[in-house]
C-alpha positions as CSV (number, residue, x, y, z in Angstrom):
1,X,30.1,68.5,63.0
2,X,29.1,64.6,63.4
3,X,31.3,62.4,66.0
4,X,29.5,59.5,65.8
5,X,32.0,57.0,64.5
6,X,31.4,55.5,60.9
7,X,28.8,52.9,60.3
8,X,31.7,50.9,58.7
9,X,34.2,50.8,62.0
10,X,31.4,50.4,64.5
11,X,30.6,47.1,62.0
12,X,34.0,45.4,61.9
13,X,34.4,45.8,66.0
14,X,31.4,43.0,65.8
15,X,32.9,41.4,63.7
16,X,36.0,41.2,65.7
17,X,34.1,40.3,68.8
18,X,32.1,37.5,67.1
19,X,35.8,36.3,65.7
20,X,37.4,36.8,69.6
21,X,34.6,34.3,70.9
22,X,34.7,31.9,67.8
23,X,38.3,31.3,67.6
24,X,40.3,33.0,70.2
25,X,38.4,32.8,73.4
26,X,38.6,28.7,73.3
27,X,42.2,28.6,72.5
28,X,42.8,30.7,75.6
29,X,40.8,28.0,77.9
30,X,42.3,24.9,75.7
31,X,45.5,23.0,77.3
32,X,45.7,25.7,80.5
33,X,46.4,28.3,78.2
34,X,44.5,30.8,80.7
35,X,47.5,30.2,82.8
36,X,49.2,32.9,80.9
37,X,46.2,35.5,81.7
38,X,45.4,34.5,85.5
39,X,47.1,35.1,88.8
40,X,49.7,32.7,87.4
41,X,50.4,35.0,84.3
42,X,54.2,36.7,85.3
43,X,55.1,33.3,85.9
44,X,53.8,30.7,83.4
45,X,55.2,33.5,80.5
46,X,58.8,34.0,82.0
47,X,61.5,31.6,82.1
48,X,63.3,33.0,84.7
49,X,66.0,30.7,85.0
50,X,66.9,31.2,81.3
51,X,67.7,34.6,81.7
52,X,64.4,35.9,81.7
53,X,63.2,35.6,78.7
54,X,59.6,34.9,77.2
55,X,58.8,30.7,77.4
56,X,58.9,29.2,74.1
57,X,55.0,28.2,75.3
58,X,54.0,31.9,75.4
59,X,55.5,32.7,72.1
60,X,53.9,29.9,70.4
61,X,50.4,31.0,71.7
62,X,50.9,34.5,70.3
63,X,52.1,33.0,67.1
64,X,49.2,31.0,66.5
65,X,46.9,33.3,67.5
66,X,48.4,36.0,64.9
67,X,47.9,32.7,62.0
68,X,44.1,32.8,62.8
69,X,43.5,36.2,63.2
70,X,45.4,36.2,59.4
71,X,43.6,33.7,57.7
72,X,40.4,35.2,59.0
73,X,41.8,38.7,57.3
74,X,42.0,41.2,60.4
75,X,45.7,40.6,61.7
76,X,47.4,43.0,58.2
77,X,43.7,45.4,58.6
78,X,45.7,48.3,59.4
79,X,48.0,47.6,56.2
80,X,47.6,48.5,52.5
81,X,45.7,46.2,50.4
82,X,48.4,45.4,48.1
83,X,49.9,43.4,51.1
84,X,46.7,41.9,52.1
85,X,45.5,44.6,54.3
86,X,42.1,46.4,54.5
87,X,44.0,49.9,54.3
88,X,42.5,50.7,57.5
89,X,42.3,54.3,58.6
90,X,44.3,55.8,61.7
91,X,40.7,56.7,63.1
92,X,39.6,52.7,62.4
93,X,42.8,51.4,64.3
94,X,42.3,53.9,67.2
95,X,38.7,52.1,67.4
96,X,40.0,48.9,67.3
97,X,42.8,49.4,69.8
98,X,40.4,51.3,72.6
99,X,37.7,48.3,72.1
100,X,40.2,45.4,72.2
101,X,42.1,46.7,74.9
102,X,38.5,48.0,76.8
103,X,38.2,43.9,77.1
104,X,41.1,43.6,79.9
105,X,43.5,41.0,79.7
106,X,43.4,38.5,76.8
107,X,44.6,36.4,73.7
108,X,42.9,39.1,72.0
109,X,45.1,41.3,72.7
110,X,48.0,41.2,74.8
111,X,50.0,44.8,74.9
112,X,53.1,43.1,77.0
113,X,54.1,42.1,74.0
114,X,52.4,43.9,71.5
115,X,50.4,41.4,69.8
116,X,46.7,41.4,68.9
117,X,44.6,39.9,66.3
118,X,44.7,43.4,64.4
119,X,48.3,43.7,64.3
120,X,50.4,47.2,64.1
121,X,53.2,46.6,61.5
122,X,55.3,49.9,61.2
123,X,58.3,48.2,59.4
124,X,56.5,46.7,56.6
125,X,55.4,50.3,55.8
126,X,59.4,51.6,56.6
127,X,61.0,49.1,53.8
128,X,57.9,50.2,51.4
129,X,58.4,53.7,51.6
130,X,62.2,53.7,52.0
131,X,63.3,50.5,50.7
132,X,65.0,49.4,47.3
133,X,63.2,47.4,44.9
134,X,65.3,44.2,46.2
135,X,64.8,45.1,49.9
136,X,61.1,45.3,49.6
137,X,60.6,41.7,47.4
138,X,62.7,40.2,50.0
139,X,61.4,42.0,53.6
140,X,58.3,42.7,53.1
141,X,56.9,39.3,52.3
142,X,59.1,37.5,54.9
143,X,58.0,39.8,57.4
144,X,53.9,39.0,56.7
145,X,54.6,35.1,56.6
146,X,57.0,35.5,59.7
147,X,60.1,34.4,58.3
148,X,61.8,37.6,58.7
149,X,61.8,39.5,62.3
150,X,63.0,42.5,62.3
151,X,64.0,44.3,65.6
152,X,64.9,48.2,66.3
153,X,68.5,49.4,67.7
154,X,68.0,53.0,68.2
155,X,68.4,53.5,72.0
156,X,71.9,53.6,73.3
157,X,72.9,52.5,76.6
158,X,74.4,56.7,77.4
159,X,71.9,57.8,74.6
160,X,68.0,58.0,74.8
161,X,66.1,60.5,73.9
162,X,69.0,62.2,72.6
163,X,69.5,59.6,69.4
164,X,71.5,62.3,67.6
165,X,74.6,62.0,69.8
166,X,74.5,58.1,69.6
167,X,78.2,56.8,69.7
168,X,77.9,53.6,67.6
169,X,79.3,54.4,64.4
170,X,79.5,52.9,60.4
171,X,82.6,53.2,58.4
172,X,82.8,52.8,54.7
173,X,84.9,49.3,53.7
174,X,84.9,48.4,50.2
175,X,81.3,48.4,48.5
176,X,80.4,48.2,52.6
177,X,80.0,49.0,56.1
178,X,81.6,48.2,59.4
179,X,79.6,48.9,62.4
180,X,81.1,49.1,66.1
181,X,78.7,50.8,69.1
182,X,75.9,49.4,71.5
183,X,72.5,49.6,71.6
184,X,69.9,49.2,74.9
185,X,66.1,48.2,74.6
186,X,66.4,46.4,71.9
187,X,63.3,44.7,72.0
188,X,62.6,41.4,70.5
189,X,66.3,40.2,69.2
190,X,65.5,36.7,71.0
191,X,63.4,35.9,68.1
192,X,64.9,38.6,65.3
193,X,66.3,37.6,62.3
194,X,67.8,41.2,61.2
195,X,68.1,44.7,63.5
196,X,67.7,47.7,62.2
197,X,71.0,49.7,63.6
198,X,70.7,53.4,63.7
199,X,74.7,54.4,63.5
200,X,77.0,57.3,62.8
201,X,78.4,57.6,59.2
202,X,79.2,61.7,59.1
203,X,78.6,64.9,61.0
204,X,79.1,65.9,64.1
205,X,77.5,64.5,67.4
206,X,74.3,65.8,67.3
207,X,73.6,66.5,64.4
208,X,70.2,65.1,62.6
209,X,71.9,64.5,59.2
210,X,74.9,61.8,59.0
211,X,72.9,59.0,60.6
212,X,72.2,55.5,58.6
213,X,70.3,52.9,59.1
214,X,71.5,49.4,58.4
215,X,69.5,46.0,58.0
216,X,71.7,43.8,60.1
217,X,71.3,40.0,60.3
218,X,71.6,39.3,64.2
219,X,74.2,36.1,62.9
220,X,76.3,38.1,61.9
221,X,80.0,38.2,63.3
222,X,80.4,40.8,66.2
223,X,76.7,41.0,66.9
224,X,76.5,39.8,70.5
225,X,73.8,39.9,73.0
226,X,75.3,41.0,76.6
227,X,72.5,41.0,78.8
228,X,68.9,41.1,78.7
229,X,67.3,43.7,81.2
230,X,65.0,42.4,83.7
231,X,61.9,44.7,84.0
232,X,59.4,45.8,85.5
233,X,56.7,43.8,83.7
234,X,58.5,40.5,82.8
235,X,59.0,38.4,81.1
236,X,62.0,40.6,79.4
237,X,62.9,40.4,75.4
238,X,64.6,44.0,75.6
239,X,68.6,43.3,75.6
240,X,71.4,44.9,75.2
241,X,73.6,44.4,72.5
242,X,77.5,45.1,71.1
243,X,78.6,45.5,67.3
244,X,82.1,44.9,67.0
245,X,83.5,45.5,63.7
246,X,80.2,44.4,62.2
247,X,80.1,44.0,58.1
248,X,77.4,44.5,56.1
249,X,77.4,44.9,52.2
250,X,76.1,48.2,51.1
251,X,72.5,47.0,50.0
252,X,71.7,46.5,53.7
253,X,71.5,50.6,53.9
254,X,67.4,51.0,54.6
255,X,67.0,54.6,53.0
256,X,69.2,57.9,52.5
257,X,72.3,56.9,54.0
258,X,72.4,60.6,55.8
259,X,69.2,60.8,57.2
260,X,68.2,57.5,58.8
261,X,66.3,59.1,61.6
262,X,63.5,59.8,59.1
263,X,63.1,55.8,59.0
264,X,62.9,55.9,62.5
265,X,60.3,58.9,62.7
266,X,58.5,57.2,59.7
267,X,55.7,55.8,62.2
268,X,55.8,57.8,65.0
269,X,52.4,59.4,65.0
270,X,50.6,56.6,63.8
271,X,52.3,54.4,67.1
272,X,51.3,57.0,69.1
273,X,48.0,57.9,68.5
274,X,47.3,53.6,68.4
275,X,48.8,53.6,71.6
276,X,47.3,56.5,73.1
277,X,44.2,54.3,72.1
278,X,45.2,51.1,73.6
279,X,46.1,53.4,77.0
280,X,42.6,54.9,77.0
281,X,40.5,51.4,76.4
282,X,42.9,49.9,79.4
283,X,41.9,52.9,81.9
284,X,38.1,52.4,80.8
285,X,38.6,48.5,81.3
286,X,40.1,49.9,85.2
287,X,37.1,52.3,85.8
288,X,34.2,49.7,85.1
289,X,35.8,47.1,86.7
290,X,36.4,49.0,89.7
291,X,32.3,50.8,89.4
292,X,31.2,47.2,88.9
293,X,32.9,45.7,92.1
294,X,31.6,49.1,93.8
295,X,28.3,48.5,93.8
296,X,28.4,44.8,94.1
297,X,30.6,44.5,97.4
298,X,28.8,46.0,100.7
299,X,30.8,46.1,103.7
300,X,29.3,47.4,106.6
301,X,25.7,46.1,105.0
302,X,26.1,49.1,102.5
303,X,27.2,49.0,98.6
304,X,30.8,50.9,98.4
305,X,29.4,52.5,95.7
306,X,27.6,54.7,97.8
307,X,30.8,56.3,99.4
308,X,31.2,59.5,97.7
309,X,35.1,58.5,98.0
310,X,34.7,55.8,96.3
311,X,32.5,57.9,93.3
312,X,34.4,60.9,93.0
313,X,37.9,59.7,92.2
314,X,35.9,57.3,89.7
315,X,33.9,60.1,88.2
316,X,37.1,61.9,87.5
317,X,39.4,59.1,85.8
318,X,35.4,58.7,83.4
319,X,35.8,62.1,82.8
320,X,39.3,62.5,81.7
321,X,39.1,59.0,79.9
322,X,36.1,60.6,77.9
323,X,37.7,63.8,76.9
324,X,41.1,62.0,75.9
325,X,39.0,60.0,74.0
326,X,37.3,62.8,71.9
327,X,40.9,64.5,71.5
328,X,42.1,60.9,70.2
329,X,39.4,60.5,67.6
330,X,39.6,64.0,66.4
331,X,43.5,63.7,66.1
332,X,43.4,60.3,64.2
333,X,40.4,61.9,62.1
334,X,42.7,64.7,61.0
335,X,45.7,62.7,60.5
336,X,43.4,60.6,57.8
337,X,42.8,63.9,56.0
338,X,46.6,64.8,55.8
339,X,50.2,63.4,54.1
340,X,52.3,62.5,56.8
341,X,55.1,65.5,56.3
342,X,51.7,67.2,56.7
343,X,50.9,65.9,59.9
344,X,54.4,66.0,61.5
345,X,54.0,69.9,60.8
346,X,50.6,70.3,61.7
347,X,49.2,67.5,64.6
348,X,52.6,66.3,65.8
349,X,51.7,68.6,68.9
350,X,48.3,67.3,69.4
351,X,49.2,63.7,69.2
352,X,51.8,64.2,71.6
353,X,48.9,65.5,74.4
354,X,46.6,62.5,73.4
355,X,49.8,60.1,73.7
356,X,51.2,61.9,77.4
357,X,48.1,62.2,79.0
358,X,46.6,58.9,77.9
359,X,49.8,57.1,79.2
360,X,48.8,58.9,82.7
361,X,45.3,58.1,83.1
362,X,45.6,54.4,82.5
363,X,48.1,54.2,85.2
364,X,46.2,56.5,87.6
365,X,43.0,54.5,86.6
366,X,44.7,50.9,87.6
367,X,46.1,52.5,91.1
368,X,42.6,53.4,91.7
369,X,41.4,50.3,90.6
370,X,43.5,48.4,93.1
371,X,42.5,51.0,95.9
372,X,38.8,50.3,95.1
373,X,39.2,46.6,95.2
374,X,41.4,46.5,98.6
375,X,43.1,43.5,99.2
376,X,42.5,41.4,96.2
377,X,42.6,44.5,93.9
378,X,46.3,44.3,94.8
379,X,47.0,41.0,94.4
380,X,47.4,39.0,91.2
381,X,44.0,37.5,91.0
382,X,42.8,40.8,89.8
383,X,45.0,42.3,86.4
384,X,45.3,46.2,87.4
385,X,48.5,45.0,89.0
386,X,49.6,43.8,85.6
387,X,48.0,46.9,83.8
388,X,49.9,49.4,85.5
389,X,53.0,47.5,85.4
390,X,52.6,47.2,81.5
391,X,51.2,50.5,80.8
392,X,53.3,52.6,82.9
393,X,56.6,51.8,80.6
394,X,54.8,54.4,78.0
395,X,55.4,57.3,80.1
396,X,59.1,56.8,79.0
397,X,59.1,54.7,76.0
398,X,56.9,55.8,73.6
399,X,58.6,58.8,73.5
400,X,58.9,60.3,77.1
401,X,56.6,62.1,78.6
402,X,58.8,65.5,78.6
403,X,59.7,65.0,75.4
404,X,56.2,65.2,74.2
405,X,55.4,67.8,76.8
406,X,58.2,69.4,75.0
407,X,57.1,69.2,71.7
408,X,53.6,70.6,72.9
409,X,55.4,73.7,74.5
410,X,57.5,74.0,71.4
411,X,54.5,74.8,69.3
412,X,52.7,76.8,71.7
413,X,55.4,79.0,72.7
414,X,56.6,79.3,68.9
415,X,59.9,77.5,69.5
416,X,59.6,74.7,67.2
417,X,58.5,76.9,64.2
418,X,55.2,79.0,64.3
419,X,53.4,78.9,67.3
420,X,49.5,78.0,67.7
421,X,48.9,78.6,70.9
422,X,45.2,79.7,69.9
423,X,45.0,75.6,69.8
């Protein structure tokens, strides 16, 4: 068996460092753009007396920096190359995303609001696979060139995890749909053009079959913002919204009308694994720091770093981070060899451990990071503050942790279908 990671990935990371320093790492430094990276950071990105929403500043920044990273071809890697993409491989994105996010905060990539130079774009791949011929020649290009910005309104404010007993509900009108429910964590409508509303159209409360999903333009009548939810990482872009008597013509049905929870499970393993990733390079980014600042401070005339108390904890997060590593690249290697019904069946279990425990470490890895660094590893000069903050969201959003647990015991105890709990 050879781990070593292909010639061909270990390549195209230089490449993306050599294009971070080139063209990224000066627009971060031009016009006091650092201010959104430094101890200032929470601050210069919110606009907290606008309701707490991302500054018009901030948003520009990441939009520029997505317009270079796709004119020097990396932002659509990840993509097919019928849509300008490199058709890059769940093992190559898992790469990229430990590397990028190995760096620590950056313009490079900047999880809060997911947005890196190698983007992840799961609906481009929803309206090609489960789109009409009309649906994708309008999306799909709109989406690369940023016209279109399409948001996600699965969530419900009494409905979670439990999507199939949402309450908002579509009813046939003519050739169309009305649409009347709520919907919480709808992340990025500030800037959306359409939402993709997961609603009721049949069946009983939860039941998987009956639910559609409906391309929504956020003008339309009845589509209201009522709050937007101040977090625990700001600045905020996850609201919650009402659909009152919403109408929309029947070609803005994405997919089989009666099962639009397979558009919203289209992506899930590929998110996770990435982010499992993403969670994995942040811890790493938290253990060298904190190893680095070890041996360089000496209090008492001694290095820290020679305080087993200070190695130990260390020497376990290393440890952990290296073994979810290996269980990450493994995962993403068999999910290359595989169809995605395939994968669902086979690896959904497995990407749920990489996904749970990699959410844990990172945040255990920042804690510790602020423990090692004392005072000013707890303040906002130093970004573990702003790691964990980020970071620890996953353990519920991404899927929540006992879900996935769940979905782990499922297979092992044979509950889900046939159990492997020889691993």
């Amino acid at each position: 068996m050879d781990f070593t990671i292909p010639a061909e990935i270990t390549a195209y990371l230089a490449e993306l460092d050599v294009f971070i320093e080139r063209e990224i790492k000066p627009l971060e430094r031009e016009n006091d753009n650092i201010r959104f990276f430094d101890h200032r950071r929470e601050w210069a990105r919110t606009d907290f007396e606008g309701g707490g929403l991302p500054r018009h500043e901030w948003e520009a920044l990441l939009g520029e920096m997505r317009r270079r990273a796709d004119r020097a071809g990396h932002f659509r890697y990840g993509l097919p190359r019928e849509y300008g993409g490199k058709d890059g491989s769940n093992l190559a994105m898992a790469v990229i995303r430990e590397h990028l996010a190995a760096k620590g905060l950056g313009l490079h990539n900047d999880l809060q609001n997911e947005s890196s130079i190698v983007g992840n774009m799961p609906i481009v791949l929803m309206f090609r696979d489960f789109g009409t011929a009309e649906q994708k020649s309008t999306y799909i290009p709109g989406i690369l060139d940023d016209q279109i910005r399409i948001a996600f309104g699965l969530t419900e404010p009494n409905h979670g995890s439990d999507a199939t007993w949402m309450e908002t509900r579509a009813v046939r009108e003519g050739d169309g749909w009305r649409i009347t429910g709520a919907k919480m964590w709808n992340t990025g409508v500030n800037v959306a053009t359409h939402d993709l509303i997961f609603a009721r159209i049949s069946g009983r409360d939860g039941a998987a079959r009956g639910i559609g999903c409906f391309i929504v333009p956020t003008d339309s009548p009845g589509f209201k913002v009522e709050e937007y939810l101040w977090t625990f990482n700001m600045p905020t872009d996850h609201p919650r919204i009402s659909l009152t008597e919403v109408y929309v013509p029947a070609g803005a049905v994405l997919g089989d009308p009666e099962n639009g929870l397979a558009v919203a499970q289209h992506f899930v393993h590929e998110n996770r694994i990435r982010q499992a990733a993403s969670s994995v390079g942040a811890a790493q980014y938290c253990i060298n720091e904190s190893v680095h600042y070890a041996k360089d401070r000496k209090p008492f005339g001694k290095p820290l770093a020679g305080n087993q108390a200070i190695q130990w904890p260390l020497v376990e997060l290393h440890t952990e981070a290296a073994m979810i590593r290996g269980l990450i690249h493994k995962t993403a290697w068999e999910m290359d060899q595989m169809s995605k019904p395939e994968v669902a069946e086979k690896l959904s279990d497995k990407v749920a451990m990489c996904n749970y425990r990699a959410n844990r470490l990172v945040c255990e890895a920042a804690d510790r990071a602020m423990q090692v660094h004392g005072g000013i590893g707890y303040s906002r000069h130093k970004p573990f503050e702003h790691i964990y903050r980020h970071h620890r969201r996953y353990r519920i959003t991404e899927g929540a942790e006992e879900i996935q647990i769940r979905r782990v015991a499922q297979i092992l105890f044979g509950f889900g279908g046939k159990g492997r709990g020889d691993g």
